[in-house]
N, C-alpha and C positions, 0 to 999 in steps of 0.2 A: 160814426167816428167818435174817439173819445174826447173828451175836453183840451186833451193835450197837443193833437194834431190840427195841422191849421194850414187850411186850403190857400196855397200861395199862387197857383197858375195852372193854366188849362196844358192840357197834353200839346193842343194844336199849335203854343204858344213857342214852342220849343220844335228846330227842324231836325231833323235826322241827323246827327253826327255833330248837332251843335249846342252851346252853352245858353244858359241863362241867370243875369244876376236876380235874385229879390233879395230882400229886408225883412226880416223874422226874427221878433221878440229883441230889438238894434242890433243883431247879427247880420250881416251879409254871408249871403250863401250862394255855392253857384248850384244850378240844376244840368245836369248833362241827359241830354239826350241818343244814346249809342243804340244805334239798330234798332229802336221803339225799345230799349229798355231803359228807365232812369234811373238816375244816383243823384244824391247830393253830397256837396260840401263844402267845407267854410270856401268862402274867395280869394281870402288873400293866400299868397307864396309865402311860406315859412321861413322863404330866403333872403325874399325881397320886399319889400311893398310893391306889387302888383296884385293887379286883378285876375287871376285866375277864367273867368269868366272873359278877356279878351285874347286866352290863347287858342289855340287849336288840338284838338282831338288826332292823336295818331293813336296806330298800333291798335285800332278798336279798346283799349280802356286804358290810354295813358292820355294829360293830360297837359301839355306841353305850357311853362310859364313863360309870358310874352315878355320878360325881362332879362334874363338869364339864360333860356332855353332847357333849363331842365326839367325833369319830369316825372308826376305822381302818378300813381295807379288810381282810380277813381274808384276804385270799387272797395278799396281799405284804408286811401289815403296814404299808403306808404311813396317813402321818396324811393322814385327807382334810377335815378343819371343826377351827377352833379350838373351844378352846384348843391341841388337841394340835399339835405340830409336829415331833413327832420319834418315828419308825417304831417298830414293835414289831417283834420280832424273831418271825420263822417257824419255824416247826420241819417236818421230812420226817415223812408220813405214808401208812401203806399199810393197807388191810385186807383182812386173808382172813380165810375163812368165818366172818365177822360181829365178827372180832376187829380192835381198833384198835391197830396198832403204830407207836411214835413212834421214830424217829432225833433225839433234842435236840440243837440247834447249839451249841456251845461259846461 
């Protein structure tokens, strides 16, 4: 891996169809787990101050905010239901041998 990417959590740490918060370079970021495939990005709702990471996964890649009930697409971060109207932002993700490394966007 290159200097830039930076091993935040184990595959095993995240269950199927669910969230994960970590801390990357003082950014919070959530990791989703959909069908064994992951995405990350930022945590908080663009709408709200919530955490992202304590809502729930519908629709296999939307991401329901525990505040408001609206909801992003995980996979570009765009807003797809009010309230939200403004994207979250994505982060690059790769994983080897069961590990999760983030590239965070600036």
């Amino acid at each position: 891996m290159d200097d830039e990417w930076v091993a935040v959590a184990q595959c095993a740490d995240i269950d199927e169809d669910d969230t994960h918060a970590v801390r990357v370079d003082g950014r919070e970021v959530c990791l989703y787990n959909v069908a064994g495939a992951f995405f990350a990005t930022d945590n908080k709702c663009t709408h709200g101050d919530a955490d992202l990471s304590d809502g729930l996964i519908q629709d296999g890649h939307l991401i329901e905010c525990p505040l408001h009930e609206g909801t992003f697409d995980i996979r570009s971060g765009r807003a797809m239901s009010a309230p939200c109207t403004e994207a979250i932002r994505c982060h690059d993700l790769r994983v080897q041998d069961g590990v999760i490394y983030l590239r965070v966007a600036s």
